[in-house]
N, C-alpha and C positions, 0 to 999 in steps of 0.2 A: 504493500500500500504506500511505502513512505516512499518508494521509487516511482510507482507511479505518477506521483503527487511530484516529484521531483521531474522527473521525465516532461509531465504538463508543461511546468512553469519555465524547464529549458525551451520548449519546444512554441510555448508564445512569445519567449524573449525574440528567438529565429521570425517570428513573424513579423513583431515590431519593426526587427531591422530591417526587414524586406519590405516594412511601407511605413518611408521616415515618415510622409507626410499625416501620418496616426499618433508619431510615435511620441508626441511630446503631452507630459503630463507635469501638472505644479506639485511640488512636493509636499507632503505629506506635514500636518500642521494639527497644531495639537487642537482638541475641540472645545477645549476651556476657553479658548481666544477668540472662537469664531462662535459664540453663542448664538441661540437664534431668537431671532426679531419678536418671534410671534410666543409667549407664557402656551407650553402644550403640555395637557392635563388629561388623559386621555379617558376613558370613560372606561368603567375597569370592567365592566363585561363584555368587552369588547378584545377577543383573543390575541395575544402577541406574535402571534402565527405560530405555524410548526415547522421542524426542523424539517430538512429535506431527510428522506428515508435512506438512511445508510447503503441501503440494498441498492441502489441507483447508482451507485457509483462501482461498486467491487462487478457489476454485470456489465462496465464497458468495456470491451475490449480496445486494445489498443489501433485494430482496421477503423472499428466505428467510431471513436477517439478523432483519430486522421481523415475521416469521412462526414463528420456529424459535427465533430467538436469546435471547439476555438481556432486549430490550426487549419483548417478546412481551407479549400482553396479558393473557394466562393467570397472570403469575409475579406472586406472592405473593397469590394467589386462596384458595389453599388454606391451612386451617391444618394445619403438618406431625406435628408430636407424634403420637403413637401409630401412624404410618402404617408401622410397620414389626411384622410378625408374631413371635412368640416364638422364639427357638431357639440354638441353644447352642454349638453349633461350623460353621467355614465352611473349607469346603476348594475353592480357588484352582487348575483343571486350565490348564496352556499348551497354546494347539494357536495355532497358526498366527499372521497378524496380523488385528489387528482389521476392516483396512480391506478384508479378505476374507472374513468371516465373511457367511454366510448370514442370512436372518432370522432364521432357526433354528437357531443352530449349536448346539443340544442336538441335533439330530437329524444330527449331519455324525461318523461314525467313531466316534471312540474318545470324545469327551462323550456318543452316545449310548449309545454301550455302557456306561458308567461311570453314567451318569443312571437306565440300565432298569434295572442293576446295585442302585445304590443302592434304586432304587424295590421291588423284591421282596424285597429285604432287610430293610426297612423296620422289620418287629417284632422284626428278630435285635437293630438297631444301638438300643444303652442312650441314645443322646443325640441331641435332633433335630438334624439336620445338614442344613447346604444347599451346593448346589454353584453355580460362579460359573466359566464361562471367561474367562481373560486372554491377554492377549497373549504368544505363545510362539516362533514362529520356530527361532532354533536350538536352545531348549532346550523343546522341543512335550516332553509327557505327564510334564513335571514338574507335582507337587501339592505347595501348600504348603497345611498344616494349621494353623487358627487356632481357642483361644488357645494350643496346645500350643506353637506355633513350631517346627513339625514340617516338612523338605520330605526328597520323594523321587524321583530323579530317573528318568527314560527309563520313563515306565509307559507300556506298552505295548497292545491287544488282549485278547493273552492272558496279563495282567499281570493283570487287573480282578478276577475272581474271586477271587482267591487276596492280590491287597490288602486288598479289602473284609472277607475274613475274615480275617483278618490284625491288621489295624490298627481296621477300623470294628466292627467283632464282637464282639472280643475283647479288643483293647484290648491289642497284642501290637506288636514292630517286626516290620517287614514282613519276610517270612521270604527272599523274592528279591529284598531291596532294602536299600539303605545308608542307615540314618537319619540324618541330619543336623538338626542345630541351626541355629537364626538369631536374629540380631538386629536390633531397629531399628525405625522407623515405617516402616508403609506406604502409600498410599494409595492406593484401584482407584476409578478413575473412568470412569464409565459412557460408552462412546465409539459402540457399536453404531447408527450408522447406516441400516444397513440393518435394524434392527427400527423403529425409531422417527427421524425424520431431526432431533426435537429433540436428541436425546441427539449424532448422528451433528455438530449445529452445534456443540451447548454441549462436548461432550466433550475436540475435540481443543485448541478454545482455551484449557481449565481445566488439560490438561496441560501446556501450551508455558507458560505462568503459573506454575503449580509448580514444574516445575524451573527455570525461573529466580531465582524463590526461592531456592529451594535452593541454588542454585549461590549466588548474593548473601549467603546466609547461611554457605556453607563445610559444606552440612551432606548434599553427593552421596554420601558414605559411611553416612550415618545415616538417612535419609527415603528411602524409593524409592516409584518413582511409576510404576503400570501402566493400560494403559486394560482395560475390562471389557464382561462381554458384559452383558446387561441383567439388572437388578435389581430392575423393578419401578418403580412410578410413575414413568410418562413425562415423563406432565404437571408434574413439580415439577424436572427437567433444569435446571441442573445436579445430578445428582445421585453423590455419591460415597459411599466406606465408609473411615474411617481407625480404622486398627488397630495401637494404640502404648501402650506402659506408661502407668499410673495415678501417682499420687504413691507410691502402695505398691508399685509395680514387675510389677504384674498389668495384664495386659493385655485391655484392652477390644476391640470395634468396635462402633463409632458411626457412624449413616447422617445425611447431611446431603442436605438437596433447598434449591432454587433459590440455590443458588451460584453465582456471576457472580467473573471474577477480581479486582474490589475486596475480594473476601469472604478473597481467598488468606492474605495476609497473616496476619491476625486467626487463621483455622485452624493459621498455622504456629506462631505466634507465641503464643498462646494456649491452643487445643487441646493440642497435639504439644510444646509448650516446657516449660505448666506444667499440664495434665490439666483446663483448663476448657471445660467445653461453652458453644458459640456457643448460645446456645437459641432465637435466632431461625429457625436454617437446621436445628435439630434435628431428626430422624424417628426415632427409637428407637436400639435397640439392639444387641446378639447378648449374649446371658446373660439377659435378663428372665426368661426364663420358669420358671428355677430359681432366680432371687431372689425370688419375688413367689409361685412354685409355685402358683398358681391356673389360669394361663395363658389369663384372661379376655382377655388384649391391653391391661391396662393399665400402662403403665410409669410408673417415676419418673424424675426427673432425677437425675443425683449431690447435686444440691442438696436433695432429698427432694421437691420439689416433685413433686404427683402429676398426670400427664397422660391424656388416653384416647383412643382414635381418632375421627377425623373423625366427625361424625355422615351425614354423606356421602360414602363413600369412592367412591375411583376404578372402583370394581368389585366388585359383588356377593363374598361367598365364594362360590357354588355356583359362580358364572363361572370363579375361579379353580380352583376342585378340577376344572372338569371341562377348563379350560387342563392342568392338573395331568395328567390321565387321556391326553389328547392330545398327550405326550411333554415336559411343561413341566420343564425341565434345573435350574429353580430351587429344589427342595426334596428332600429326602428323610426318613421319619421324621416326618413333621407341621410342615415346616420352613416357614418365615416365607411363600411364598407358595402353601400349598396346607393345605387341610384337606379331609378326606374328612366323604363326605356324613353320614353316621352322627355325627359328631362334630357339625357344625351343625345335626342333629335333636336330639341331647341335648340343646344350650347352648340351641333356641328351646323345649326341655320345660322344663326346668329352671328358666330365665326364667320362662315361664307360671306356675311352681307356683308361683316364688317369688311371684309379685305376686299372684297370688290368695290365698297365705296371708296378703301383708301388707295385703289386702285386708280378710279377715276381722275380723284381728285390730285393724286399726282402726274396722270398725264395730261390734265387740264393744266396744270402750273409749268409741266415741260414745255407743250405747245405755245403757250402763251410767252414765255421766255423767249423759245426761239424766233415768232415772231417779231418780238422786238429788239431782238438782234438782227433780224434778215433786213426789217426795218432803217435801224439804223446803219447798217453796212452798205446800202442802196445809196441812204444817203451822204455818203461818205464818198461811192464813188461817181455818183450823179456830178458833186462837186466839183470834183478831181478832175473830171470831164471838162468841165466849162472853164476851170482855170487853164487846161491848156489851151482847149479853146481859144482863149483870150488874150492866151499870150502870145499863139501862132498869129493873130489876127493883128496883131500890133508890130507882130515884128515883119511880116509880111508890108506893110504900109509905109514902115519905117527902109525898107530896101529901095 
């Protein structure tokens, strides 16, 4: 084990060096100095997460390690900026553990009921909203509601209808349910295995890494750490969501891909201490699309620096609308990973029009240019004409 562990840590150092333009990180700073902004007091029935499962790790082998893991030859292939869709709140459902979940645990009980739920609701609910399973065990059909810092515990079946309007609807506390308050940072890091076996490598390692962190920093009451069911691009594994107060005490989430546990640190310390984005490991956001109100899919950094999506992404939109249509648990409302068809017919009309008008209107300002250059070039030699003219006629006279 201890060679293994060793073996890792050579074999991400080799990677680092292979892509300098990754490779720089601030060092490492004590966390007494970099307190943070915002008093986190977190509500104590509210789990610290759980440790990743030992067993996770002594079942890799060293092929799938090389194939799966951090040294993969995939990782930092892509650029990640804009690779996360518009939307505005993320609600967090517990069902079971992770290392049981189906490929498709949108499709397994009560996420699917709560998924088709949201899904036909879609034009009731005011805010795009997306949903995300975590890990739940004893405390299955708790939902926690982000940025509200909203959870609600034991939803049940036939709980779903009557939360949705309730709370996603209406914008009301849930009429058969206790609302509670929370505090603190979170982090949900993509662990789902059995959807993707990148995620199923990088996941459980990125969490055994965190909370040791954590613990080293004294900070198990304030940072909690879940794994998640999948979020969307595989290929940028490790990929997670941290969701923790701003220097203003508002609270964001921010998605990060190809995260390796040298990257942990830097997030805790950084990120979560004192509200600065890594922007190497950056993918968007949740709130773009009501700061920006276009909801073209381009975001900004907190730094205002403006970024846009891959020019290649991992997957067509029609691919995902019609993942979306085939029970995909990851959106509701127009949320980060689904757009209905009608909506990508208007944005490639819209598109066309635009560029044919700025079509026009750049060859109207060519043409017109060159007119009055042709213009005045005529009359420059119309000139030129009568002065020689004039001067043949004179000299002629004077012979």
């Amino acid at each position: 084990m201890i060679y293994a562990r060793f073996n890792f840590s050579f074999k991400a150092t080799l990677m680092r060096i292979a892509h300098p333009s990754r490779c720089f990180f601030t060092s490492s700073i004590s966390f007494a100095r970099t307190q943070l902004n915002v008093s986190l007091k977190p509500l104590p029935s509210v789990s610290s997460s759980s440790m990743a499962d030992p067993s996770n790790f002594s079942t890799v082998s060293a092929e799938d390690e090389a194939k799966y893991g951090f040294t993969r030859e995939e990782m930092y292939s892509s650029n990640l900026a804009g690779t996360v869709n518009p939307y505005d709140r993320h609600l967090f459902l517990r069902h079971r553990s992770y290392t049981d979940w189906a490929s498709r645990v949108e499709e397994d009980s009560l996420p699917k009921l709560f998924s088709s739920t949201l899904k036909s609701r879609k034009n009731d609910i005011p805010v795009k909203t997306l949903l995300t399973v975590i890990e739940g065990e004893q405390s299955d059909g708790d939902v926690l509601i982000f940025p509200e810092m909203i959870k609600y515990k034991g939803l049940t079946e036939g709980d779903v209808d009557g939360f949705v309007e309730d709370v996603l609807v209406n914008g009301k506390p849930w009429a058969s349910g206790v609302q509670e308050m929370f505090t603190g940072s979170y982090v949900f890091v993509c662990a789902h295995g059995n959807r993707d076996k990148r995620c199923g490598v990088c996941g459980p390692i990125l969490i055994e890494k965190l909370n040791e962190e954590i613990a080293l920093r004294g900070l198990k009451d304030q940072v909690f750490v879940n794994a998640c069911s999948h979020i969307g691009g595989h290929k940028y594994a490790g990929n997670l969501i941290i969701f923790s107060p701003d220097s203003k005490g508002k609270i964001t989430g921010h998605w990060y891909g190809y995260v390796t546990p040298e990257d942990v640190p830097e997030l805790l310390d950084e990120h979560i201490a004192n509200g600065k984005i890594i922007e190497r490991l950056w993918r968007g956001q949740m709130g773009v699309s009501t700061e920006s109100g276009d909801g073209t899919g381009e975001q900004k950094l907190p730094n205002g620096t403006e970024v846009k999506k891959n020019e290649k992404p991992e997957e067509s939109t029609v691919q995902k609308t019609r993942e979306n249509v085939g029970g995909c648990c990851q959106g509701a409302n127009g949320s980060s990973c689904c757009m209905t068809a009608s909506s990508v017919v208007s944005e490639t009309k819209k598109t066309e029009e635009t560029t044919e008008a700025h079509g026009k209107k750049g060859l109207c300002g060519w043409v017109g240019s060159w007119e009055q250059r042709d213009v005045l070039t005529a009359a420059a030699v119309v000139g030129a004409v009568a002065t020689v003219a004039v001067a043949y006629s004179y000299y002629r006279r004077s012979g």
